[in-house]
PyMOL Python script that loads the backbone (N, CA, C, O; Angstrom):
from pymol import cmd

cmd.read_pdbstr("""\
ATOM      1  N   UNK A   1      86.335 107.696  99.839  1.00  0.00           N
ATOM      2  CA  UNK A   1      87.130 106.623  99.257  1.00  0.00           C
ATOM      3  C   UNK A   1      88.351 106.407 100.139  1.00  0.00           C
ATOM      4  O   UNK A   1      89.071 107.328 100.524  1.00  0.00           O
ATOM      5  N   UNK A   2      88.534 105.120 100.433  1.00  0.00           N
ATOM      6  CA  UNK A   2      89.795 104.812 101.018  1.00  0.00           C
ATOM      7  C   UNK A   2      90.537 103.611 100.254  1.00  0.00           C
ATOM      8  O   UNK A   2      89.985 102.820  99.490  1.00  0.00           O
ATOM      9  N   UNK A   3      92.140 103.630 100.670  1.00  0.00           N
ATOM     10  CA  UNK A   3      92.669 102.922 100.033  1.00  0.00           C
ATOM     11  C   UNK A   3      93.237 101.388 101.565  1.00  0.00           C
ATOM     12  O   UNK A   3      93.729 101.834 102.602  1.00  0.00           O
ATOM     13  N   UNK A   4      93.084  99.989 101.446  1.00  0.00           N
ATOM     14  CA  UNK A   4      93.697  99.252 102.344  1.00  0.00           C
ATOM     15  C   UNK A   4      94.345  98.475 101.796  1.00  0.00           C
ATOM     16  O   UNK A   4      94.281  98.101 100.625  1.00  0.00           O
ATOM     17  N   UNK A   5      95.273  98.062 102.911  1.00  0.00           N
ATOM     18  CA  UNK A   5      96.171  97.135 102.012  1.00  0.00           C
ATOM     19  C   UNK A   5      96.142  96.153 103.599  1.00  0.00           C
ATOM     20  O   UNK A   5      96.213  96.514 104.774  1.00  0.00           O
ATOM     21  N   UNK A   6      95.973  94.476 102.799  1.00  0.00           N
ATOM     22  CA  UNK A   6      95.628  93.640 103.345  1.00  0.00           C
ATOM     23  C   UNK A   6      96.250  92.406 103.718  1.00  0.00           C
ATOM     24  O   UNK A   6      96.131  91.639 102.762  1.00  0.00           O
ATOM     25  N   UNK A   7      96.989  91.741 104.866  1.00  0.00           N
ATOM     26  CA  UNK A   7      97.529  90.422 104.178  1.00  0.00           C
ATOM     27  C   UNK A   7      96.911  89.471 105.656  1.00  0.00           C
ATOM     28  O   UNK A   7      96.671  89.701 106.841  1.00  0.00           O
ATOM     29  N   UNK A   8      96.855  88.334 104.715  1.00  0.00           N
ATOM     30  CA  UNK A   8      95.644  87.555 105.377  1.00  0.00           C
ATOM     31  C   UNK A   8      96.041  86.227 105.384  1.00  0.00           C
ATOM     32  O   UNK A   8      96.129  85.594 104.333  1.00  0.00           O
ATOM     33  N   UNK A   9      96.350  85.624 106.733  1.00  0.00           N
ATOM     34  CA  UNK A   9      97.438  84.390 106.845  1.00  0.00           C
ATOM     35  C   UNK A   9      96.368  82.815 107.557  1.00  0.00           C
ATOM     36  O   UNK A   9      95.279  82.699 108.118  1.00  0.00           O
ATOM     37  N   UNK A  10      97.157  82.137 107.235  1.00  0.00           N
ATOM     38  CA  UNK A  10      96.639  80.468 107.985  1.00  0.00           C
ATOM     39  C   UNK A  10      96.240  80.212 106.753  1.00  0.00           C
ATOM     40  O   UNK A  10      96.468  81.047 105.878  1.00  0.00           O
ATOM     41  N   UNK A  11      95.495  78.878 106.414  1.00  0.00           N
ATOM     42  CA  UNK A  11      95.241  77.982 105.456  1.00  0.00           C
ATOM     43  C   UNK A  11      94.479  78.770 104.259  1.00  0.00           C
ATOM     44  O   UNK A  11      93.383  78.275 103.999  1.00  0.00           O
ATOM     45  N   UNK A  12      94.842  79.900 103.479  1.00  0.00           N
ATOM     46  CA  UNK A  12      94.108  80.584 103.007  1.00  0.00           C
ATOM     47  C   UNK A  12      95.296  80.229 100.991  1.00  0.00           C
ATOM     48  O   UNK A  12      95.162  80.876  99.952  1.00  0.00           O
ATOM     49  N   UNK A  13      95.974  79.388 101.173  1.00  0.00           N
ATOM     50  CA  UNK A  13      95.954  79.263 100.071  1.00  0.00           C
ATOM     51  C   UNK A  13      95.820  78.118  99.719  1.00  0.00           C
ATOM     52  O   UNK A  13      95.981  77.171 100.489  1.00  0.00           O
ATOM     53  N   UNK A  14      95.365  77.952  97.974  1.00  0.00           N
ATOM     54  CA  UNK A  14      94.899  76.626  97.756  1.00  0.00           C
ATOM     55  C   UNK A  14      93.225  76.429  98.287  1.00  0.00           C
ATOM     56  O   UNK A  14      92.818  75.427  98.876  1.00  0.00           O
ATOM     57  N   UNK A  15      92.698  77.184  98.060  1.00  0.00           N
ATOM     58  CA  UNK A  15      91.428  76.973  98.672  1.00  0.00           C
ATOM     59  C   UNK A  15      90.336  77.709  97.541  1.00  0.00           C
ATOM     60  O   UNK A  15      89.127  77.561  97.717  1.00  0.00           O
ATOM     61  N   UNK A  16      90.779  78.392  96.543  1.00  0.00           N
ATOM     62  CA  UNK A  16      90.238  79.228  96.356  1.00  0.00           C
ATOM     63  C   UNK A  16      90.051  80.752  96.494  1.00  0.00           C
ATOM     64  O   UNK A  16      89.285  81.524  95.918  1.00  0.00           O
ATOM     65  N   UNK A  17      91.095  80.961  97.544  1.00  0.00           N
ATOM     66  CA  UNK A  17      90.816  82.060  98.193  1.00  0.00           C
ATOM     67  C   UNK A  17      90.686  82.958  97.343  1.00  0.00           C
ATOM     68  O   UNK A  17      89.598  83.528  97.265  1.00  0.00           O
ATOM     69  N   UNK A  18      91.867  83.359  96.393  1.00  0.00           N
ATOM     70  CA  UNK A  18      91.873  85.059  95.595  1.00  0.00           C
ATOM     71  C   UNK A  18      90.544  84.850  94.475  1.00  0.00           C
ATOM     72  O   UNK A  18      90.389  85.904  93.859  1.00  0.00           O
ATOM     73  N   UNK A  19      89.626  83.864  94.079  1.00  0.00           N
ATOM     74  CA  UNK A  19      88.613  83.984  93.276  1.00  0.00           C
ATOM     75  C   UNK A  19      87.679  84.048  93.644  1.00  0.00           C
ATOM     76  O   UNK A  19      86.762  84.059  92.822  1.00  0.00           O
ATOM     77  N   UNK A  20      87.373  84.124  95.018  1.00  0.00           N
ATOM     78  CA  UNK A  20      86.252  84.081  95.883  1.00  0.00           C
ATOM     79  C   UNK A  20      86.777  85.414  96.473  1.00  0.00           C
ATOM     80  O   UNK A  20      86.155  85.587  97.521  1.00  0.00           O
ATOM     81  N   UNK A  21      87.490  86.251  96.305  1.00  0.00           N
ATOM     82  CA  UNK A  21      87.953  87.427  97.296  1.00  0.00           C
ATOM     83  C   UNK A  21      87.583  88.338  95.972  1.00  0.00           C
ATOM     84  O   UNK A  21      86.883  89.351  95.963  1.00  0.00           O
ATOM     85  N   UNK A  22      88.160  87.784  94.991  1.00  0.00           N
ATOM     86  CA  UNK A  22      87.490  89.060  93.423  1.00  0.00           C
ATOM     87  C   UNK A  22      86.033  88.887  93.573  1.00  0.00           C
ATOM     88  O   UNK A  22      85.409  89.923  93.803  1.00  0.00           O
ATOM     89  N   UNK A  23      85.211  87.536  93.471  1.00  0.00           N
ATOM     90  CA  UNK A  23      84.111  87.732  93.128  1.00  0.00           C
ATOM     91  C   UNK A  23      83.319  88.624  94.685  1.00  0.00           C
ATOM     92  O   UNK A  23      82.329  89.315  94.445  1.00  0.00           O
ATOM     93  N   UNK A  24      83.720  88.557  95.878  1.00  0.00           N
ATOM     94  CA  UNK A  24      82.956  88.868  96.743  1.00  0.00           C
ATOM     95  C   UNK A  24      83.090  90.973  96.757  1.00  0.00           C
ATOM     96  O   UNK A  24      82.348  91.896  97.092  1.00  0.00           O
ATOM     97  N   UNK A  25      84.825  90.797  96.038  1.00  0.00           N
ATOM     98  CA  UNK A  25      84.925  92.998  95.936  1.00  0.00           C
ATOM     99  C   UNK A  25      83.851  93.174  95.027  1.00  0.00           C
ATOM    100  O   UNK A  25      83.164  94.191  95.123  1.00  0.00           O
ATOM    101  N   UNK A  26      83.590  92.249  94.081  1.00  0.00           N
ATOM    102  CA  UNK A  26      83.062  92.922  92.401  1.00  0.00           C
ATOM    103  C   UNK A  26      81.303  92.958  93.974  1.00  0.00           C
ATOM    104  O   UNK A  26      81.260  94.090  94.456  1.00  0.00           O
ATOM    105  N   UNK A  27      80.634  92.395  94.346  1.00  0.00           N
ATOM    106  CA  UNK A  27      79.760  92.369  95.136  1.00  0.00           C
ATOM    107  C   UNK A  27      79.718  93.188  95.809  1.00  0.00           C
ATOM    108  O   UNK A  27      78.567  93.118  96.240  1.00  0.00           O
ATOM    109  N   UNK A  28      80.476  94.524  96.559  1.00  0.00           N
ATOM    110  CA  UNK A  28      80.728  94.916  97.607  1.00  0.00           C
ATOM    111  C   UNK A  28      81.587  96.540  97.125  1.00  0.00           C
ATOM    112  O   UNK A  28      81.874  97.473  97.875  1.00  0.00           O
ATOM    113  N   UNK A  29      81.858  96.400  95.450  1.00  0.00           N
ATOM    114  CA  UNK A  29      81.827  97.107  94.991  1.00  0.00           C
ATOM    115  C   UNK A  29      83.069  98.125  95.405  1.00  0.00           C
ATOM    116  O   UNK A  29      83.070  99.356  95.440  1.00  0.00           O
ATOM    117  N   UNK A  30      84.253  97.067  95.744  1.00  0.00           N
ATOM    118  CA  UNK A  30      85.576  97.140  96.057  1.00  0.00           C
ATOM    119  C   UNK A  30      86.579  96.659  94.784  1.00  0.00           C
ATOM    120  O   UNK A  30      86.424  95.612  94.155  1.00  0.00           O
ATOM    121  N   UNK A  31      87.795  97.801  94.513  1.00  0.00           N
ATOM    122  CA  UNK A  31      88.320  97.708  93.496  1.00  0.00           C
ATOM    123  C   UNK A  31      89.426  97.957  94.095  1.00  0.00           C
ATOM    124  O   UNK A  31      89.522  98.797  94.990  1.00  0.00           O
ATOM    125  N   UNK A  32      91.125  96.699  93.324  1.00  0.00           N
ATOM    126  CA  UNK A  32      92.094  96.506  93.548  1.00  0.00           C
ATOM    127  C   UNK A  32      92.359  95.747  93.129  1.00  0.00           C
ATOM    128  O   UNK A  32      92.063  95.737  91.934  1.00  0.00           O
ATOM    129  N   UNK A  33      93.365  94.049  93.837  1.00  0.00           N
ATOM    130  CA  UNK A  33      94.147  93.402  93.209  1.00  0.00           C
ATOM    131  C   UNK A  33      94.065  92.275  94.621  1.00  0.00           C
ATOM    132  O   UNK A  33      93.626  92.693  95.692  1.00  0.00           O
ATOM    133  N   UNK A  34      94.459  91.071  94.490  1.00  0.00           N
ATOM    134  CA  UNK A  34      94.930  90.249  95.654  1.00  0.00           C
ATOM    135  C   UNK A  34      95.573  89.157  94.938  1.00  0.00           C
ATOM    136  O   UNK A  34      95.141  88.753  93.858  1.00  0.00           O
ATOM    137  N   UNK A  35      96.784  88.580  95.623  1.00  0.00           N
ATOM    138  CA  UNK A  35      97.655  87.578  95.131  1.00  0.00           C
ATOM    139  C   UNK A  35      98.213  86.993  96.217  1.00  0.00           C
ATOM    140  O   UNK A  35      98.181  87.477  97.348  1.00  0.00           O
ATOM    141  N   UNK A  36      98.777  85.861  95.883  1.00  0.00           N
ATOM    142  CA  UNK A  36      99.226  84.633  96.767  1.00  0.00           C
ATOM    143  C   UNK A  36     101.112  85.310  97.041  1.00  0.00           C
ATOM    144  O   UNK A  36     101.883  85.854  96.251  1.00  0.00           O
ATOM    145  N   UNK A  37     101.214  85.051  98.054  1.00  0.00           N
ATOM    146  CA  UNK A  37     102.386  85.427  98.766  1.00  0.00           C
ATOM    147  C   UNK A  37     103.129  84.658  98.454  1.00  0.00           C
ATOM    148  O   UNK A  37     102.443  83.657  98.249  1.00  0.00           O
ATOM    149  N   UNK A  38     104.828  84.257  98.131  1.00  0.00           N
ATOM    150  CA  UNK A  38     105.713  83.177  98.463  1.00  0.00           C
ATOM    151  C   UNK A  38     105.836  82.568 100.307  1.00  0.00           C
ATOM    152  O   UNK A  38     106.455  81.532 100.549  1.00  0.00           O
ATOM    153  N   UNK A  39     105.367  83.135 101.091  1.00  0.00           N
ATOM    154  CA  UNK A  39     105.228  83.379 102.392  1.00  0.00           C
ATOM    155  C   UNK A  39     104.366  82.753 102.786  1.00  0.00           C
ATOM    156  O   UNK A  39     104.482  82.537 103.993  1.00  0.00           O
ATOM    157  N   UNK A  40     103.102  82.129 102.131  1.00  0.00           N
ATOM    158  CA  UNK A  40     101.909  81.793 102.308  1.00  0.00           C
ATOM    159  C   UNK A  40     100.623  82.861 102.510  1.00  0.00           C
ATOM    160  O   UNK A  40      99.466  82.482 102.691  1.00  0.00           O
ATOM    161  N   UNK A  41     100.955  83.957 102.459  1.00  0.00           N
ATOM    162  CA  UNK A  41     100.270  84.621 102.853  1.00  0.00           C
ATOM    163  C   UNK A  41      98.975  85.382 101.618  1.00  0.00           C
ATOM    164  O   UNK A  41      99.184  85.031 100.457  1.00  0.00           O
ATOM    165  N   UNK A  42      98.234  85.956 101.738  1.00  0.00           N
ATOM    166  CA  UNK A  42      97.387  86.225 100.650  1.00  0.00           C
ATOM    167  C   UNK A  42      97.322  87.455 101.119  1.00  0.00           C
ATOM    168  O   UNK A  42      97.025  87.644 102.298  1.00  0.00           O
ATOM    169  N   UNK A  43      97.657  88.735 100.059  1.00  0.00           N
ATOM    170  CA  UNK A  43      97.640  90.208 100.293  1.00  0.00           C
ATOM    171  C   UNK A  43      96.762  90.881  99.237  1.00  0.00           C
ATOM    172  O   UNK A  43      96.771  90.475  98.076  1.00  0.00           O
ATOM    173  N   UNK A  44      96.235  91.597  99.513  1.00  0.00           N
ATOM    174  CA  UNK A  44      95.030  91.992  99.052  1.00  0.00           C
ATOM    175  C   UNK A  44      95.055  93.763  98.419  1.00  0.00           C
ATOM    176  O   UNK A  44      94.284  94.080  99.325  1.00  0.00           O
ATOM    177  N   UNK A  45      95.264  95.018  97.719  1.00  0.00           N
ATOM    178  CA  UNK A  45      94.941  96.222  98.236  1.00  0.00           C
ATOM    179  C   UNK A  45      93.281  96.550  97.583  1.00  0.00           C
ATOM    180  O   UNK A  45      92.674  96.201  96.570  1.00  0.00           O
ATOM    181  N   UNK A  46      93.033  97.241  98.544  1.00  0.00           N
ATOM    182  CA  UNK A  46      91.439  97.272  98.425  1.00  0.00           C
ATOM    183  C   UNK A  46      91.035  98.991  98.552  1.00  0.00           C
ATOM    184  O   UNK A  46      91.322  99.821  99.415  1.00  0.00           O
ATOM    185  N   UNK A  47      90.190  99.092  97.197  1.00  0.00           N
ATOM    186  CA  UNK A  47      89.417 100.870  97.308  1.00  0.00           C
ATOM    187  C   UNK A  47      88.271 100.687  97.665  1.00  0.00           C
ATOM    188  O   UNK A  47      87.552  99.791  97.223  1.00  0.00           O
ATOM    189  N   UNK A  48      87.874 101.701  98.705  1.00  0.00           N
ATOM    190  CA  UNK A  48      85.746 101.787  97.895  1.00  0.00           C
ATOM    191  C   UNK A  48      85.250 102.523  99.576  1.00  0.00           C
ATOM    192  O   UNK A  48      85.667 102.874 100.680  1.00  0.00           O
ATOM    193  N   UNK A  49      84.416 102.436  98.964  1.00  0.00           N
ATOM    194  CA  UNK A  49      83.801 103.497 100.477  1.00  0.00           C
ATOM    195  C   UNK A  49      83.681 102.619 101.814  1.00  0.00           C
ATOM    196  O   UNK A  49      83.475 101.405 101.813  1.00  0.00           O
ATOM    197  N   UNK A  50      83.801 103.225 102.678  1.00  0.00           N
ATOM    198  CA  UNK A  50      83.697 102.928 104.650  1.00  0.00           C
ATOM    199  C   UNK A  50      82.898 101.646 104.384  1.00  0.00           C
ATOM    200  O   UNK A  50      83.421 100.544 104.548  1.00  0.00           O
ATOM    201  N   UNK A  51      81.507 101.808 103.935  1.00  0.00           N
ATOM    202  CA  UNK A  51      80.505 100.765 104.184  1.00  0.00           C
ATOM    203  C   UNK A  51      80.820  99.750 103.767  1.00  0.00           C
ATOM    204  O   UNK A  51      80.504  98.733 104.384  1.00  0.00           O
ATOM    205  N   UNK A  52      81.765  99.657 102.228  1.00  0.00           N
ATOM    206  CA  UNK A  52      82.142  98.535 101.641  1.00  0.00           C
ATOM    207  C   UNK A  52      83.322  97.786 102.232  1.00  0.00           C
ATOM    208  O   UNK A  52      83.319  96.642 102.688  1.00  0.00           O
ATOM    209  N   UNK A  53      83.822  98.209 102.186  1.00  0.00           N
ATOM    210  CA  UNK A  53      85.349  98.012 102.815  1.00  0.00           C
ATOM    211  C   UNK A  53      84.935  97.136 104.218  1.00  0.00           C
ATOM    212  O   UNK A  53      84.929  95.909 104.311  1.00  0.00           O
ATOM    213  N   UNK A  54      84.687  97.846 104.986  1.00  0.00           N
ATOM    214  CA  UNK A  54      84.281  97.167 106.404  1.00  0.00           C
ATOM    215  C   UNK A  54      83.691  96.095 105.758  1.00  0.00           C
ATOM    216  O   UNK A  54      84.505  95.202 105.520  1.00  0.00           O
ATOM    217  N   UNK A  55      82.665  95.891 105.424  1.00  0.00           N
ATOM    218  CA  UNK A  55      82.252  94.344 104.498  1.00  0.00           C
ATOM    219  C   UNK A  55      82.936  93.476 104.410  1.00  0.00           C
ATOM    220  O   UNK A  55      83.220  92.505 105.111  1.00  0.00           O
ATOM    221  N   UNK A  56      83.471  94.188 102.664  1.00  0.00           N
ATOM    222  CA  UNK A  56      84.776  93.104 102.863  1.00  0.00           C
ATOM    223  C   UNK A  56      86.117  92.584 103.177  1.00  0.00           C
ATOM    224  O   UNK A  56      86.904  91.787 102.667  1.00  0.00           O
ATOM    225  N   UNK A  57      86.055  93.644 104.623  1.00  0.00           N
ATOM    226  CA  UNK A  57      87.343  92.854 105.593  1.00  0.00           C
ATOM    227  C   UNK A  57      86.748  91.795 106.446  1.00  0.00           C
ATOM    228  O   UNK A  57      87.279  90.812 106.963  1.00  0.00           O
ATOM    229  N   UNK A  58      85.244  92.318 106.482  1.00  0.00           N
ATOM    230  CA  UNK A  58      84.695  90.711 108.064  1.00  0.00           C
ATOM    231  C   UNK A  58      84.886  90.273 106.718  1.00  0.00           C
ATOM    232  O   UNK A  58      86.106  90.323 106.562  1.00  0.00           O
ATOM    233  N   UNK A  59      84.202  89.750 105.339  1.00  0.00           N
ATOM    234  CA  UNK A  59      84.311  88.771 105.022  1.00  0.00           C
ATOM    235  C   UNK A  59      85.650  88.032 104.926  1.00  0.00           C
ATOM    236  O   UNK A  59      85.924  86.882 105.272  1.00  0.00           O
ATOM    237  N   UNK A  60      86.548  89.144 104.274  1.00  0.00           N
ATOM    238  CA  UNK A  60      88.170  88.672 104.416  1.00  0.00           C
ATOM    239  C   UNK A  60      88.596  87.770 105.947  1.00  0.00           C
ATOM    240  O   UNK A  60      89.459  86.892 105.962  1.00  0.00           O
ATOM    241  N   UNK A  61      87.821  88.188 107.132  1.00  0.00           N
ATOM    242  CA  UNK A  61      88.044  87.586 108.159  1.00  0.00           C
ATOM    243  C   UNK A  61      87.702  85.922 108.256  1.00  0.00           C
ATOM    244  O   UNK A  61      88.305  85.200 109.050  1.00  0.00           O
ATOM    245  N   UNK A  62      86.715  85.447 107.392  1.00  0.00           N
ATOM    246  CA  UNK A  62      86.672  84.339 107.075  1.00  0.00           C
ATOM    247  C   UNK A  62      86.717  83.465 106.056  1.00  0.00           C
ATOM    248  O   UNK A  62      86.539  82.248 106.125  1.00  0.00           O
ATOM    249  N   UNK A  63      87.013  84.255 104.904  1.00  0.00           N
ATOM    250  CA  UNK A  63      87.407  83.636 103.710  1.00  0.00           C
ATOM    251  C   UNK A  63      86.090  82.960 103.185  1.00  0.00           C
ATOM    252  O   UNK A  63      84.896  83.049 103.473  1.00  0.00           O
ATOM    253  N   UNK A  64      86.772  82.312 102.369  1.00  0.00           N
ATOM    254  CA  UNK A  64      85.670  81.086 101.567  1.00  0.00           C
ATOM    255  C   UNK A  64      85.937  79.689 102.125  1.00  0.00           C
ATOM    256  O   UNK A  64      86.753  79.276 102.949  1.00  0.00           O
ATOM    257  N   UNK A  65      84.759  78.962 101.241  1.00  0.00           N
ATOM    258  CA  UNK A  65      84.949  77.723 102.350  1.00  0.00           C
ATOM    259  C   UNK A  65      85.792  77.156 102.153  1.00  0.00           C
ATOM    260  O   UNK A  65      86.253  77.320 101.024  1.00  0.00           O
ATOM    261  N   UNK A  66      86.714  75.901 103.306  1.00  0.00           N
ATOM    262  CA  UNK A  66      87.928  75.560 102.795  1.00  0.00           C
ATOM    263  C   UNK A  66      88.935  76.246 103.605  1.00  0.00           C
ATOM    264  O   UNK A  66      89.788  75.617 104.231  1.00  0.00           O
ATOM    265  N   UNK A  67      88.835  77.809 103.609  1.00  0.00           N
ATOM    266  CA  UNK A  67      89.964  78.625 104.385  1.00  0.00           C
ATOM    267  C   UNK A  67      89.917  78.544 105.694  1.00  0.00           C
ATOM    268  O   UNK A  67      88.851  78.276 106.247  1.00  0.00           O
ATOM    269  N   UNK A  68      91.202  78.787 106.487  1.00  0.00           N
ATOM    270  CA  UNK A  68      91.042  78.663 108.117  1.00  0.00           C
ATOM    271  C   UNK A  68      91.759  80.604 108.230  1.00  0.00           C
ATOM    272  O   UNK A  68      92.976  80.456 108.340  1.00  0.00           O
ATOM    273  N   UNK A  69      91.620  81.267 108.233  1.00  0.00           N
ATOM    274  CA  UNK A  69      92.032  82.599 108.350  1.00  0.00           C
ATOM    275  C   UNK A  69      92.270  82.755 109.426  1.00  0.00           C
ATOM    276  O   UNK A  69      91.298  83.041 110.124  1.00  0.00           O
ATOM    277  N   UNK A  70      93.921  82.639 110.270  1.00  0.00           N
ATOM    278  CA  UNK A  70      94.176  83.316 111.536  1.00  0.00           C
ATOM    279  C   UNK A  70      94.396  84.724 112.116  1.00  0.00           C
ATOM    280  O   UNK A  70      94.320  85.172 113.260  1.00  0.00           O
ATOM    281  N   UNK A  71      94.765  85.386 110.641  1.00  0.00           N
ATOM    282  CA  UNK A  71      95.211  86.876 111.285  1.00  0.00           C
ATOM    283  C   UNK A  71      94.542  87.419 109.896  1.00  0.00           C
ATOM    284  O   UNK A  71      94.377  86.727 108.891  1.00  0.00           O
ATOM    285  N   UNK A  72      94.143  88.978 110.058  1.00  0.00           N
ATOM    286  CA  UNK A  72      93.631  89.600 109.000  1.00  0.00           C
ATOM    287  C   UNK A  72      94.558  91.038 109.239  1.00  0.00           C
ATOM    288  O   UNK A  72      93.876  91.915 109.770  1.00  0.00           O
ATOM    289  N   UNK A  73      95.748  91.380 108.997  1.00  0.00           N
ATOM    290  CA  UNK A  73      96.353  92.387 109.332  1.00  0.00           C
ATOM    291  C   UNK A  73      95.756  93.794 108.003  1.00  0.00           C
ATOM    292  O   UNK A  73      95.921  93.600 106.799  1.00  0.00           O
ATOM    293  N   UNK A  74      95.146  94.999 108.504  1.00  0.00           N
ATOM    294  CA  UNK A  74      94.480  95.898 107.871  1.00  0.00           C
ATOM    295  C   UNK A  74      95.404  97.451 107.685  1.00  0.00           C
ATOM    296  O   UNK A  74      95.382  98.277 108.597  1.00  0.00           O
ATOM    297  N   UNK A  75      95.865  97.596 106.928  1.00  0.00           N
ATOM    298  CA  UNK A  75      96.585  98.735 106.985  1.00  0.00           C
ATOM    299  C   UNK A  75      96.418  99.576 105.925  1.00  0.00           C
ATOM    300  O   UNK A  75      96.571  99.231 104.754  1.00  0.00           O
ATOM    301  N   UNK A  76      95.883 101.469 106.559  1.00  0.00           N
ATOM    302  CA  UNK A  76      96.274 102.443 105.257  1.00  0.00           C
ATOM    303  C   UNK A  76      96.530 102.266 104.462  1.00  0.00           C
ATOM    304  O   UNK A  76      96.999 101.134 104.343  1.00  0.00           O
ATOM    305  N   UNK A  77      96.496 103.061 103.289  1.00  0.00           N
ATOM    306  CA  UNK A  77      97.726 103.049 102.103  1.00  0.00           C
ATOM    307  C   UNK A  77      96.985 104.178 101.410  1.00  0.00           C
ATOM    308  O   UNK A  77      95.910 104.682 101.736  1.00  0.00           O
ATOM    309  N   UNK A  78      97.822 104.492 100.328  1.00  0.00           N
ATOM    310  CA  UNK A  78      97.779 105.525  99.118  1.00  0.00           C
ATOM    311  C   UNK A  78      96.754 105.187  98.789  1.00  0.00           C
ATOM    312  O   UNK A  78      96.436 104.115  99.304  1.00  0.00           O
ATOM    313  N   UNK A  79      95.642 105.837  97.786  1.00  0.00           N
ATOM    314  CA  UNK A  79      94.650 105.893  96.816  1.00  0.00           C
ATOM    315  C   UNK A  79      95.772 105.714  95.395  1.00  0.00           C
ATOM    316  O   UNK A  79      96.690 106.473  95.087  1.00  0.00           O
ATOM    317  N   UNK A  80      95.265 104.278  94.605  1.00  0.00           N
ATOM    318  CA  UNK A  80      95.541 104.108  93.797  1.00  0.00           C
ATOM    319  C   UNK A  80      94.742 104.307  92.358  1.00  0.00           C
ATOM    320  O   UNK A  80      95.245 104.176  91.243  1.00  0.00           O
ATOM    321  N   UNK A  81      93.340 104.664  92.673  1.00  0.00           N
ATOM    322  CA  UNK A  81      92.199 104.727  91.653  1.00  0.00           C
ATOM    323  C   UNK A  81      92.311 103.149  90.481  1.00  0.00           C
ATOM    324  O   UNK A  81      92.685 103.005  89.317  1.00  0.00           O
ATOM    325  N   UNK A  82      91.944 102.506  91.200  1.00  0.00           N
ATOM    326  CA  UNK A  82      91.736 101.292  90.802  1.00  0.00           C
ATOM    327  C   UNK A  82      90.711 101.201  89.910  1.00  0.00           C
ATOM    328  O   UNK A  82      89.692 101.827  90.200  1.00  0.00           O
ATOM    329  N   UNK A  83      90.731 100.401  88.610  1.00  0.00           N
ATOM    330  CA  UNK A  83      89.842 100.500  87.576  1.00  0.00           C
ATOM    331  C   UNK A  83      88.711  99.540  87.842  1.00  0.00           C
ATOM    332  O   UNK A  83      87.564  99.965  87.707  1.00  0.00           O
ATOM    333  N   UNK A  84      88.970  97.916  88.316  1.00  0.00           N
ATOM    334  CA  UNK A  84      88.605  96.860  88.608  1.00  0.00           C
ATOM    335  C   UNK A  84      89.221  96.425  89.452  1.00  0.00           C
ATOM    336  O   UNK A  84      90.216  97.021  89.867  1.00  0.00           O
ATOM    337  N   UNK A  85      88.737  95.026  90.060  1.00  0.00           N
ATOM    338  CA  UNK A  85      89.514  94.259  90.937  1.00  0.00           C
ATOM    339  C   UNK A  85      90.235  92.982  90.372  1.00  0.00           C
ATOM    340  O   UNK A  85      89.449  92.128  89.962  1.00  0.00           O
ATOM    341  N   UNK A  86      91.149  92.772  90.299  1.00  0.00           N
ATOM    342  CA  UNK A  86      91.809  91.464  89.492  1.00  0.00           C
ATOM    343  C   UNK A  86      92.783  90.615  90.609  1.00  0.00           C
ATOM    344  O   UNK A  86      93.248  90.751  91.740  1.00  0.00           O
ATOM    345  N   UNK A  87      92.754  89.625  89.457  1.00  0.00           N
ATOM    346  CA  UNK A  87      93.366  88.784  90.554  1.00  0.00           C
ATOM    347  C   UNK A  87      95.249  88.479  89.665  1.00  0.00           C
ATOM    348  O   UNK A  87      95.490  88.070  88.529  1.00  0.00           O
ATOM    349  N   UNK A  88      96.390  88.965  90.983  1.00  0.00           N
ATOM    350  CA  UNK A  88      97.429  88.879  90.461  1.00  0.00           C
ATOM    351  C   UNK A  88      98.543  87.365  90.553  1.00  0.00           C
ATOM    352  O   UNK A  88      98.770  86.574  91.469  1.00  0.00           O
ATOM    353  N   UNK A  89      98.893  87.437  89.565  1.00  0.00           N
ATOM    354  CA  UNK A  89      99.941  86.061  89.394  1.00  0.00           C
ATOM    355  C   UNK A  89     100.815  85.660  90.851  1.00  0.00           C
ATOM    356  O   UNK A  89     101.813  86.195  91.333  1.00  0.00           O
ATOM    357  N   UNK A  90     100.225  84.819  91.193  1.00  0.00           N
ATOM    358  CA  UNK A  90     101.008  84.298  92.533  1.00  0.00           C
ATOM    359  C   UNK A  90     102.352  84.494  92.456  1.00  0.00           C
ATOM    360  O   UNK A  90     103.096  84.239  91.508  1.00  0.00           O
ATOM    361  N   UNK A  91     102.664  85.054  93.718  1.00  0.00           N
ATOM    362  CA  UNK A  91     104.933  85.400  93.943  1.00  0.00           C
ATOM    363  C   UNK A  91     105.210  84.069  94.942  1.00  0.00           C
ATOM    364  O   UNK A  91     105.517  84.198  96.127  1.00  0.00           O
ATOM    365  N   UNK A  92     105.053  82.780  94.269  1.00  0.00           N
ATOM    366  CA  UNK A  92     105.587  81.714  94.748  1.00  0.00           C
ATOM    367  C   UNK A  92     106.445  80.896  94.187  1.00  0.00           C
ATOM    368  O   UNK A  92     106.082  80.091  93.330  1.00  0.00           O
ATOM    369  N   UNK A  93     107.603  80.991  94.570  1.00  0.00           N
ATOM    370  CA  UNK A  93     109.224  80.599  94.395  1.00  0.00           C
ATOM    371  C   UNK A  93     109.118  79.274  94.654  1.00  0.00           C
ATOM    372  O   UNK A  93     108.794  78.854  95.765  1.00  0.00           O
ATOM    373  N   UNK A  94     109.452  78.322  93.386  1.00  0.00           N
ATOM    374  CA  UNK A  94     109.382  76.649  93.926  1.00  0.00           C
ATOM    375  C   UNK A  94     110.692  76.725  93.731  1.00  0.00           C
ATOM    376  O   UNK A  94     111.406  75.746  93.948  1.00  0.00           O
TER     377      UNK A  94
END
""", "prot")
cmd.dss("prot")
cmd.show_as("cartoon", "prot")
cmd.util.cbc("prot")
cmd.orient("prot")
């Protein structure tokens, strides 16, 4: 089990992105959280084994349709023992 923490930039909000990023972990059998940045950015933290994970970061590399994904920045983190994967209330400041 590993724990990543994800943030994933260019035209990736407004597209769909974080409901197509839950439905593709619940597939892939990755558990965490992803939400919309005030930044634009979409950050993700992600559990589940080597095989999964690698999965769904290429997929994270291209999003759903609609998204233009320029950078996929992938980093460590703590094991949080994540129950499910949900999707969290956007931190966007109008």
């Amino acid at each position: 089990m590993k724990h990543y923490n994800i943030w994933i930039s260019g035209s990736v909000q407004g597209v769909g992105f974080r409901f197509s990023t839950m439905q593709t972990a619940y597939r892939f059998g990755v558990l965490g959280f992803v939400q919309n940045m005030k930044d634009g950015i979409v950050y993700i933290e992600a559990e589940g084994e080597d095989d999964a994970l690698y999965r769904f970061i290429q997929w994270c590399k291209r999003g759903p349709f609609g998204a233009k994904v320029d950078n996929v920045e992938v980093r460590d983190g703590e094991i949080k023992d994540f129950k499910a994967f949900d999707i969290i209330s956007s931190r966007i400041v109008i």
